[in-house]
N, C-alpha and C positions, 0 to 999 in steps of 0.2 A: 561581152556578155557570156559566150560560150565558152572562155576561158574561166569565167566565175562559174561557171554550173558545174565543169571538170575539177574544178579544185573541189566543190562543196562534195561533190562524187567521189573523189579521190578521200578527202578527207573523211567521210562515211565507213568506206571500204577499210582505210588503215583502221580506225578508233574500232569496229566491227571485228575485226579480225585478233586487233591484240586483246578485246575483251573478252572474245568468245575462246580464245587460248590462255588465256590466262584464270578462268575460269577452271581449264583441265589440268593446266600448271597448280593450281591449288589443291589440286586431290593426290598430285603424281610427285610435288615437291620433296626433297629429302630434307627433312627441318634439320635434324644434327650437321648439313652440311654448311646449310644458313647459319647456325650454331657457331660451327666453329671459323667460317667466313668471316662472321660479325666479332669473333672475336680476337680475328685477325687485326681488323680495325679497318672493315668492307663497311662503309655508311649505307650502304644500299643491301646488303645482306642484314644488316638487325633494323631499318625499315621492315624489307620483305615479311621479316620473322614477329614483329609485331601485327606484321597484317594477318600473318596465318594464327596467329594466337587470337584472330578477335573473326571468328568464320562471320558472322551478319554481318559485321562491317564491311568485307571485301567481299562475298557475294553480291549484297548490296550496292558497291560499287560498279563491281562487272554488271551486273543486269542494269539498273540505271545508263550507265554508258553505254549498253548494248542498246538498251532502246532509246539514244539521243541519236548514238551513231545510223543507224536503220531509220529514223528521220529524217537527219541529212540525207543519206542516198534515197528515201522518196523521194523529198522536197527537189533533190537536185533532178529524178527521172521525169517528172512531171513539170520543172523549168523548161529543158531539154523538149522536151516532148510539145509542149506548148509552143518553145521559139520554133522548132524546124515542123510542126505540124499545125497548122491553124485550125482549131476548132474544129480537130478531126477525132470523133469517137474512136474509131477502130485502133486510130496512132493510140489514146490513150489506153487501150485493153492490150492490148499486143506487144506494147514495150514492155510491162513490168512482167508479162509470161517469157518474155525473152530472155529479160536479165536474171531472172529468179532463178536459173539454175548455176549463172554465171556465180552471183551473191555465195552462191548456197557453196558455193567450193570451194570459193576463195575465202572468204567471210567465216564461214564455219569449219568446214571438212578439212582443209589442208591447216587449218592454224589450230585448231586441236591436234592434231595429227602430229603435226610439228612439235609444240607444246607435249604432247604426250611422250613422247623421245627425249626432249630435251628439255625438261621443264626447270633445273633450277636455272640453266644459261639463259631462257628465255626469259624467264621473272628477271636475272638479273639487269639484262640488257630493257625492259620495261618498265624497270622497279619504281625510279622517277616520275614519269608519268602516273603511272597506278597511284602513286603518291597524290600526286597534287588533282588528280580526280578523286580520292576519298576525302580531301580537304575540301573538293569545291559540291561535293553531294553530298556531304554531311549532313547539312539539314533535314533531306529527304530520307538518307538513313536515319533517322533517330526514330523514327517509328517500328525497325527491325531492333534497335538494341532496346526500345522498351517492349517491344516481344519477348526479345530473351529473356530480359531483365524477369517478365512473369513466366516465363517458364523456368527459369532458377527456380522462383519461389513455390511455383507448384508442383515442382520435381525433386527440389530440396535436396539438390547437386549442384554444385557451382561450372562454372565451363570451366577453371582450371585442372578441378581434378580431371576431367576430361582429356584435356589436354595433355596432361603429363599421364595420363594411360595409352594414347598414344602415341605419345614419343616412344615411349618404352619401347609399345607393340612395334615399330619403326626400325627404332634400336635392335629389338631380336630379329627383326625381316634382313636388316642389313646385315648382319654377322653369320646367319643362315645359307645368306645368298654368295658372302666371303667364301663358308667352307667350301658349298657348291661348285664356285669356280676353281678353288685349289689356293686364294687367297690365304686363309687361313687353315692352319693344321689343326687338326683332330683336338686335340690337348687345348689350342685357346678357345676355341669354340666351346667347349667343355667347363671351360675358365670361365668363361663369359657368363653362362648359362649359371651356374652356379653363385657369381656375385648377382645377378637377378635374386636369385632365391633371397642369400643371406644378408644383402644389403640394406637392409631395412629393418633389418629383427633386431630387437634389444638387445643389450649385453646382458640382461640380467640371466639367463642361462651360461654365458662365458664367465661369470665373475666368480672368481674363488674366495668365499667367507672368510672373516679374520679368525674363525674360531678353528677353519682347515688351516691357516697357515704355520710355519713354524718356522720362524726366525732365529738370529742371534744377536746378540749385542755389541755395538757398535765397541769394539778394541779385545772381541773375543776373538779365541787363538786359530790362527789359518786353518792350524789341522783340524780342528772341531768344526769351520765352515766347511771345510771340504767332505768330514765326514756326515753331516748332512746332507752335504750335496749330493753325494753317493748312493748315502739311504732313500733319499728322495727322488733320484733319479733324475736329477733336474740341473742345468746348466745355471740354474742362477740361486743368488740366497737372499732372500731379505734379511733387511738388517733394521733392529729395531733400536729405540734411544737405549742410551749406557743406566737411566735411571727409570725407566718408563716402559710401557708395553708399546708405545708409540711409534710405528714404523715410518723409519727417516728414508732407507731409501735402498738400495739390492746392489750386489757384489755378483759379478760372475764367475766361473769360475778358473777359467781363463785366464783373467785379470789375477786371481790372488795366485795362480803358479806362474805368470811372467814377474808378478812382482817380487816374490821370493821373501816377502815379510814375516814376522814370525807371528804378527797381528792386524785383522783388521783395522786398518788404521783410515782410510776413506770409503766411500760409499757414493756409486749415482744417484742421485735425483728421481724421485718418483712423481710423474705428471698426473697431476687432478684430473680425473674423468667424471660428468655427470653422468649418475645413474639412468637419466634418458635418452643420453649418446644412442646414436644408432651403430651397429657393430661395424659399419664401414666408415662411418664417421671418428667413432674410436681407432683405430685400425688406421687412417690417418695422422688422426691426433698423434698416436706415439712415433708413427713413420717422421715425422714433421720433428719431435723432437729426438728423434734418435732413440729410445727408448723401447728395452725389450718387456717393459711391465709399467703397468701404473694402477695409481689408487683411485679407487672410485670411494668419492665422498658427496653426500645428499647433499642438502642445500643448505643444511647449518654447519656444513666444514666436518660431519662427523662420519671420519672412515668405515667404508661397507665390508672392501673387498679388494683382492689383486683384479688385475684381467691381465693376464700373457698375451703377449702378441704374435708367439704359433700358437695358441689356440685358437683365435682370429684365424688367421690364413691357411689354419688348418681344415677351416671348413670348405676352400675350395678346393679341397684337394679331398675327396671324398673317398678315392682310390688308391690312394697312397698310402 
């Protein structure tokens, strides 16, 4: 019998402790690292990362657990207490003042504390369990996710965007704390801080109207692209159809002096950009196909505009 009351004890004590630290594991987590963990192909790092995307549900969990765990070790002081004390008052006052600072240190103070230092190693090595106790207290969570549920609606904010504010804010702590240590140099720190800014902003400031452009026609004479190229300043030249205003696709200028032709005779490829592309999203787009310009055309296929791609990458380079 006194071996069951040590286990139900014992077992108290563990579930108490990984809840009550994992509970400060959830504030102290670095989600980009779970991030890229899980997309390592870590099953316990995009768990983890779904539970911190859903805060009621793993509060929820930890406190729940906290208070089945902290039942066990009653239940188990007052077994105990009862086999080695018979029907003695004082035994039952005077043991849970004894134990209660023992609880308090082990149970709380040293497993945050731990947890606080090492919180995603600790989620990870917990991750499992946390799991399968948010699966078996579900039911008693759905009372905290139809909370949230009314405060979405009365706040008229969703927790995503929440959510991805801060990652962000995460995101800048961590590259902060890079420069701080001497991880990062001046310049990428700088780099970073600036795709913050611009990563999100429309192209419609970077796009150059077709009415600014000025092309030539696909089988016009090298020297005339090139004297374009020159007036315009610019290392590239569109080039438009041989019968049409129609811009097929851009010559650099490089290309037409390695080729030594006496005419434009081919031309790159210009990649379709949506005019609601984001400038980072665009800015991919052409990195992805190689491409130093492309066309942004609306949604019925009808051309707006260039966007260069040092114009794009030009904006993180504020100083240069």
């Amino acid at each position: 019998m006194i071996w069951l009351i040590f286990l139900l004890f014992a077992t108290g004590v563990f579930f108490s402790a990984m809840f009550s630290g994992s509970e400060t594991g959830f504030y102290r987590v670095v989600r980009i690292r779970l991030l890229l963990d899980g997309l390592g192909g870590d099953p316990v790092s995009r768990m983890l990362l779904q539970l911190t995307n859903q805060p009621a549900l793993f509060v929820a969990t930890t406190l729940i657990g906290n208070n089945v765990a902290n039942y066990l070790m009653s239940l188990a002081i007052v077994l105990a207490t009862d086999l080695l004390f018979v029907n003695s008052q004082a035994a039952e006052t005077i043991a849970p003042l004894a134990l209660s600072p023992l609880i308090f240190v082990y149970c709380e103070l040293l497993p945050k504390q731990l947890f606080f230092y090492a919180p995603n190693r600790l989620l990870q090595l917990s991750g499992t369990l946390l799991l399968l106790c948010a699966i078996l207290f579900a039911p008693v969570a759905l009372v905290l996710w139809v909370l949230g549920w009314f405060l979405e609606k009365l706040l008229g904010q969703p927790p995503l965007r929440v959510r991805l504010a801060l990652a962000s804010k995460e995101l800048q702590q961590v590259l902060r704390e890079g420069k701080e240590a001497g991880i990062l140099h001046a310049t990428q720190h700088d780099l970073a801080q600036e795709l913050f800014v611009h990563a999100s902003q429309s192209i419609a400031r970077f796009t150059r109207p077709l009415s600014r452009v000025i092309s030539v026609p696909l089988g016009a004479k090298t020297a005339d692209a090139l004297t374009l190229a020159r007036r315009q300043r610019s290392a590239i030249v569109p080039v438009r159809d041989m019968t049409g205003p129609r811009l097929v696709g851009y010559v650099r200028v490089i290309d037409l002096r390695l080729a030594g032709t006496e005419h434009v005779e081919t031309c790159r490829d210009l990649p379709r950009i949506a005019p609601s592309q984001s400038h980072l999203g665009a800015l991919i787009q052409l990195q992805k196909a190689k491409a130093d310009v492309g066309l942004v055309e609306d949604a019925d296929g009808n051309a707006v505009g260039l966007l260069y791609a040092d114009h794009l990458t030009e904006t993180f380079f504020p100083g240069m």
